[in-house]
Chimera marker file (.cmm) of the C-alpha trace (Angstrom):
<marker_set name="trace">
<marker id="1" x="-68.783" y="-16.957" z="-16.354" r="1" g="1" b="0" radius="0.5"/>
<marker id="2" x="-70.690" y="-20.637" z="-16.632" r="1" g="1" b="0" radius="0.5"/>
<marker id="3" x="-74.196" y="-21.198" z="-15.438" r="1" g="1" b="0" radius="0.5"/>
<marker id="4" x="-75.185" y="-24.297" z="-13.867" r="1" g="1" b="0" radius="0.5"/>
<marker id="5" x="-78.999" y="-25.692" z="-14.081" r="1" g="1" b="0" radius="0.5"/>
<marker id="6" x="-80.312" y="-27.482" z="-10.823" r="1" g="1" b="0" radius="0.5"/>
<marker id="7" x="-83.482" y="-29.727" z="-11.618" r="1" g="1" b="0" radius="0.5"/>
<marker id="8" x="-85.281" y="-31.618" z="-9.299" r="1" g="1" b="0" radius="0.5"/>
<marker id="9" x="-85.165" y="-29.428" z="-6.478" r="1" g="1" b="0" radius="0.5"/>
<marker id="10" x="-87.266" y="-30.111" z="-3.789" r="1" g="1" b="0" radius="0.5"/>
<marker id="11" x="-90.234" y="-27.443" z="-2.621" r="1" g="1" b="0" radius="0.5"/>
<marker id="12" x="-89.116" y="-27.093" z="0.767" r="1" g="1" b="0" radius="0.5"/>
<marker id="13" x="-85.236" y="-26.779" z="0.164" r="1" g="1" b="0" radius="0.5"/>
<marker id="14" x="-85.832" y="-24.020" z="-2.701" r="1" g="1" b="0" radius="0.5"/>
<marker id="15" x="-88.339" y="-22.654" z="0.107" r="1" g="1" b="0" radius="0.5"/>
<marker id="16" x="-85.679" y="-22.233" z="2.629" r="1" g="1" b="0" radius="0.5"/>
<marker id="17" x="-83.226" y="-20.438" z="-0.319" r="1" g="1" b="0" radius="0.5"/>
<marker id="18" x="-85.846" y="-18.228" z="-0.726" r="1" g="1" b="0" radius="0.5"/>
<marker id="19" x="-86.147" y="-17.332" z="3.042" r="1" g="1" b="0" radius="0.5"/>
<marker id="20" x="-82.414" y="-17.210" z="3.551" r="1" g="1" b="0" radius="0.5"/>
<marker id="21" x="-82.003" y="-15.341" z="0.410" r="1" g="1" b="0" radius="0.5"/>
<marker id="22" x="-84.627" y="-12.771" z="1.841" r="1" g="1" b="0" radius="0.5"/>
<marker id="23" x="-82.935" y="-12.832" z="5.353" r="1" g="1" b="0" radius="0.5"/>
<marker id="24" x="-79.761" y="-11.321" z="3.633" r="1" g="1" b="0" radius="0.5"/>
<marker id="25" x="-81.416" y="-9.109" z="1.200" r="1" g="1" b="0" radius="0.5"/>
<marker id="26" x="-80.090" y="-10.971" z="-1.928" r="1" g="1" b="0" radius="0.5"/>
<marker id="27" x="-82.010" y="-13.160" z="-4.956" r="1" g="1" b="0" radius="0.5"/>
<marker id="28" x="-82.003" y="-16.719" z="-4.363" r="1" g="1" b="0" radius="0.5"/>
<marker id="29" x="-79.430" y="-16.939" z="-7.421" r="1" g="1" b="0" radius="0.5"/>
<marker id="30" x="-77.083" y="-14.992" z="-5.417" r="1" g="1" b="0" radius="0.5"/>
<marker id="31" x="-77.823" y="-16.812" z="-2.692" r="1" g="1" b="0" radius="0.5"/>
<marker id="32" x="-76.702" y="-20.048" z="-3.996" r="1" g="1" b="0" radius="0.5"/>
<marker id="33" x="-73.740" y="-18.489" z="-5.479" r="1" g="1" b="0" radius="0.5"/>
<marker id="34" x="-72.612" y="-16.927" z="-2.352" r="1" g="1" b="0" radius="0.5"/>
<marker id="35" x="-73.628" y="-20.457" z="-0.496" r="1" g="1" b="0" radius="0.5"/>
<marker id="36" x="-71.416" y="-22.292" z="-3.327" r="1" g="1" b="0" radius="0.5"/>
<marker id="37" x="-68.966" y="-19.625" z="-2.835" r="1" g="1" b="0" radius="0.5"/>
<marker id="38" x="-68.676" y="-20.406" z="1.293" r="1" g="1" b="0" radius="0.5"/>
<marker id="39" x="-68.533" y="-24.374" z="1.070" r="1" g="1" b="0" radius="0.5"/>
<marker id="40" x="-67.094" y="-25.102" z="-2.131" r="1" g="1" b="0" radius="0.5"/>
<marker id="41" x="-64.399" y="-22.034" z="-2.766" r="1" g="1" b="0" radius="0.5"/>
<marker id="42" x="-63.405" y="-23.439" z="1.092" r="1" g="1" b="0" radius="0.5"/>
<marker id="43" x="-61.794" y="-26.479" z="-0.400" r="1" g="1" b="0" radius="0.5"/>
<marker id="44" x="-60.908" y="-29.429" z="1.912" r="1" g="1" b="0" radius="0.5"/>
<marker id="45" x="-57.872" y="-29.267" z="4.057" r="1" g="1" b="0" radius="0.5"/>
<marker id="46" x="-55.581" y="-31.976" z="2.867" r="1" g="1" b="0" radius="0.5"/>
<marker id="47" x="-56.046" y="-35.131" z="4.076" r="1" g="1" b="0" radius="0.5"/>
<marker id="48" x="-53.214" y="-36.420" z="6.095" r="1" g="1" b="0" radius="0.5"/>
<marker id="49" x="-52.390" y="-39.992" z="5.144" r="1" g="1" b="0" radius="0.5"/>
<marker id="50" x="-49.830" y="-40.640" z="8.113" r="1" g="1" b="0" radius="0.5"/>
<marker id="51" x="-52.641" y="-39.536" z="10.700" r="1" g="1" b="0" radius="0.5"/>
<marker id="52" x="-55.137" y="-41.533" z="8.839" r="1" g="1" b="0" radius="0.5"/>
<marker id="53" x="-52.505" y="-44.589" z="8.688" r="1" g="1" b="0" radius="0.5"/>
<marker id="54" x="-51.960" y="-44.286" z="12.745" r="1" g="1" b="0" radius="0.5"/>
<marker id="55" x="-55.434" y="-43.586" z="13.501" r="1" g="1" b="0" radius="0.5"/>
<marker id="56" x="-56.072" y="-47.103" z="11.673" r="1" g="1" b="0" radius="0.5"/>
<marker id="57" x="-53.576" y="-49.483" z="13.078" r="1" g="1" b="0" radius="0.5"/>
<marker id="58" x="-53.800" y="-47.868" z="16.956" r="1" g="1" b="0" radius="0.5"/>
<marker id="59" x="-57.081" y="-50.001" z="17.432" r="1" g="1" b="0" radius="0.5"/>
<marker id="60" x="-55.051" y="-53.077" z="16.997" r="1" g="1" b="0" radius="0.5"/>
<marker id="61" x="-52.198" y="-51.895" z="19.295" r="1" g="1" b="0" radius="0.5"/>
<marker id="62" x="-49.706" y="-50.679" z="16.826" r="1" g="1" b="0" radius="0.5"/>
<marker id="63" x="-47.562" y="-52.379" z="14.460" r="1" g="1" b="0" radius="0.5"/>
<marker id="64" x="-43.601" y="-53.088" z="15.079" r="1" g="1" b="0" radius="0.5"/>
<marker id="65" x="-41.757" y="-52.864" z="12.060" r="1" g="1" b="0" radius="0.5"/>
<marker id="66" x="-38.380" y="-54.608" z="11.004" r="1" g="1" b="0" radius="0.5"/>
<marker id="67" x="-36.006" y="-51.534" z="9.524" r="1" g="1" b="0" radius="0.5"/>
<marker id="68" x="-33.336" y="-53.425" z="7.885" r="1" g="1" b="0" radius="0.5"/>
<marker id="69" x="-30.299" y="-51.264" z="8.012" r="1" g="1" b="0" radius="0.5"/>
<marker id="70" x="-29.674" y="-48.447" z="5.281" r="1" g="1" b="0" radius="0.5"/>
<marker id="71" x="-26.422" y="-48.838" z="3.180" r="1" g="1" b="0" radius="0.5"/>
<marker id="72" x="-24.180" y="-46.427" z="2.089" r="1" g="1" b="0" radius="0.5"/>
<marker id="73" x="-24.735" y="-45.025" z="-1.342" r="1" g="1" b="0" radius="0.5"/>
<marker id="74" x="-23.162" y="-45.820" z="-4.253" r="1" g="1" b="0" radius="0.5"/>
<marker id="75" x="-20.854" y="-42.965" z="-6.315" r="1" g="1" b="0" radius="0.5"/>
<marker id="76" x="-22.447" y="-41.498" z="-9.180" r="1" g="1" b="0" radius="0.5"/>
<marker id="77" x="-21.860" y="-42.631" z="-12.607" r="1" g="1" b="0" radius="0.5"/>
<marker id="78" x="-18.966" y="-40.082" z="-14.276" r="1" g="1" b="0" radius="0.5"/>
<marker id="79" x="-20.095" y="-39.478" z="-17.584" r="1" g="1" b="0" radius="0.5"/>
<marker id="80" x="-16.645" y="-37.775" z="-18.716" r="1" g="1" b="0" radius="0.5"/>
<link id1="1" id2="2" r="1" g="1" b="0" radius="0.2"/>
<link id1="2" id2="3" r="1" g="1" b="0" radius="0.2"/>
<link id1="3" id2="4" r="1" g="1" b="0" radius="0.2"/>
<link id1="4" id2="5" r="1" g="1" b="0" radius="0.2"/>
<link id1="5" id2="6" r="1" g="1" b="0" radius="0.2"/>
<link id1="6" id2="7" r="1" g="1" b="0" radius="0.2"/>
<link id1="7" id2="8" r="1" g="1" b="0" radius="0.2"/>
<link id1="8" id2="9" r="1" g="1" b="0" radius="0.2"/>
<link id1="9" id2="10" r="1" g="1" b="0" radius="0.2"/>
<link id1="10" id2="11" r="1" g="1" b="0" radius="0.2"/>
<link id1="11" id2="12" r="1" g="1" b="0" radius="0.2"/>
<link id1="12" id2="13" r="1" g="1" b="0" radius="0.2"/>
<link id1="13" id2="14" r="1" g="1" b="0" radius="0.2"/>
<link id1="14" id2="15" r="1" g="1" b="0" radius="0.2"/>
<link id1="15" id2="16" r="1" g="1" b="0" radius="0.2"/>
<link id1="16" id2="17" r="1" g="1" b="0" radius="0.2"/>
<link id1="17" id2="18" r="1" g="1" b="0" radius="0.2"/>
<link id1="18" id2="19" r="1" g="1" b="0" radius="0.2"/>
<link id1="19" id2="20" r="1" g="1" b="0" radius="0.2"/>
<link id1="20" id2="21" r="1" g="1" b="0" radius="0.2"/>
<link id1="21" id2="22" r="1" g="1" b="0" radius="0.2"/>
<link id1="22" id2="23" r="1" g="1" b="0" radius="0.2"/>
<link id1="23" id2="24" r="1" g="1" b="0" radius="0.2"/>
<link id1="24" id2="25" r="1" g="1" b="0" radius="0.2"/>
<link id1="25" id2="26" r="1" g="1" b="0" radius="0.2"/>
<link id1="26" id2="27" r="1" g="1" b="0" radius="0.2"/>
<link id1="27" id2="28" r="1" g="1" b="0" radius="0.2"/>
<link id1="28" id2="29" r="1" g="1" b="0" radius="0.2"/>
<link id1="29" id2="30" r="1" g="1" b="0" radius="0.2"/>
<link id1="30" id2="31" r="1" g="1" b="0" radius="0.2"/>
<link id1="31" id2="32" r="1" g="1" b="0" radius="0.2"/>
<link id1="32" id2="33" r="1" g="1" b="0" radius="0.2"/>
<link id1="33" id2="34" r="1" g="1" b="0" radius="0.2"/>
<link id1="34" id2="35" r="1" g="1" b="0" radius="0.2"/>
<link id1="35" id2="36" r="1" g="1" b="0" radius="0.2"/>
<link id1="36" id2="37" r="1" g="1" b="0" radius="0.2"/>
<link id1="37" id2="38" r="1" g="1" b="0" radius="0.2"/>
<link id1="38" id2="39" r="1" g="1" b="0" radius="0.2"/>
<link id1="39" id2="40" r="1" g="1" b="0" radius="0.2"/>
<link id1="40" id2="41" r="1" g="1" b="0" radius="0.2"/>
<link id1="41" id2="42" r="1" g="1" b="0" radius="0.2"/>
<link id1="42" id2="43" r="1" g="1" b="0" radius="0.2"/>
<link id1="43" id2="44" r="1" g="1" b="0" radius="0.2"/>
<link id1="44" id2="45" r="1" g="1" b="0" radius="0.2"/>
<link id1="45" id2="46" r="1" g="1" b="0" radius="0.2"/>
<link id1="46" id2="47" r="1" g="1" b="0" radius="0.2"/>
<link id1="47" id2="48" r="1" g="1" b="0" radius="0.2"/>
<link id1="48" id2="49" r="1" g="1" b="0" radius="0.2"/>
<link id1="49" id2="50" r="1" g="1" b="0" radius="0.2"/>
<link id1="50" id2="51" r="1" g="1" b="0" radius="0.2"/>
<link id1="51" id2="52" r="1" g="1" b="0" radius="0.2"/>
<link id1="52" id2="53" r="1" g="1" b="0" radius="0.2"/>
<link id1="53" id2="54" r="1" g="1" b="0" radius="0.2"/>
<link id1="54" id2="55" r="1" g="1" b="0" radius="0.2"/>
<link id1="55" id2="56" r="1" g="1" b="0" radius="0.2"/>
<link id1="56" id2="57" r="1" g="1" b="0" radius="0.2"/>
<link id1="57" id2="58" r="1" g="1" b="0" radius="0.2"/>
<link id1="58" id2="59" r="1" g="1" b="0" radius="0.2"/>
<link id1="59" id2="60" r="1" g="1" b="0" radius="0.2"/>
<link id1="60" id2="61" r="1" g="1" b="0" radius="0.2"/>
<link id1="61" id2="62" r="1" g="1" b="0" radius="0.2"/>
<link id1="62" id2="63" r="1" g="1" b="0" radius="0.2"/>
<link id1="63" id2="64" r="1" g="1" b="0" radius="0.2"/>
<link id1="64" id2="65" r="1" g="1" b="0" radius="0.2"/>
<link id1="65" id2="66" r="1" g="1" b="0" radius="0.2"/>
<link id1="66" id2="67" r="1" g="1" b="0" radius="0.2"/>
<link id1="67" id2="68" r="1" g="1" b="0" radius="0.2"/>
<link id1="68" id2="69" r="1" g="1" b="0" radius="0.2"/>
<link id1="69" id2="70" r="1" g="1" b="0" radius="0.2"/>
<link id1="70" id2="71" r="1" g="1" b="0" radius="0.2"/>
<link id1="71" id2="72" r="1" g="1" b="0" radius="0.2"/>
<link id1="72" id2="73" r="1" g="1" b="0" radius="0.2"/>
<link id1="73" id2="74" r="1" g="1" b="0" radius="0.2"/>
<link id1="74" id2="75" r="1" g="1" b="0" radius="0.2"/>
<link id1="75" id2="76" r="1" g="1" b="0" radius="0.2"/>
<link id1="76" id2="77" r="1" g="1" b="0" radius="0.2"/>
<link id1="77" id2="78" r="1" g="1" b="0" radius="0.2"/>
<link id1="78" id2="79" r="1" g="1" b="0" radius="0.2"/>
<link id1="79" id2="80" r="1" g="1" b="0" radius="0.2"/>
</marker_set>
């Protein structure tokens, strides 16, 4: 397993660890573990780009888009 090293930690946050870690009967190591555990091992859901795209361009009204028509598709190459 790794180890990680926080420094600079200030008083009253590594106060509050230590309460919370009380609260639930565990160290403050296992505390942060279990805190890492809850936000991090969550992951973020994946961003959806169309959504994002839409959510953009509907404060300017929308935009109209020429399709030009699709053509057929070529055969394949025969290779025989």
């Amino acid at each position: 397993m790794a180890s990680i090293t926080i420094r600079n930690l200030d008083d009253g946050l590594k106060q509050q660890l230590r309460v919370r870690a009380a609260e639930h009967g565990r160290s403050m190591e296992e505390e942060a573990r279990e805190i890492l555990r809850e936000l991090v091992g969550k992951g973020r859901p994946p961003r959806d780009l169309a959504a994002a795209i839409r959510k953009r361009v509907a404060a300017s009204g929308g935009i109209d888009l020429d399709i030009p028509d699709r053509k057929p598709l070529r055969e394949p190459i025969r290779l025989d």
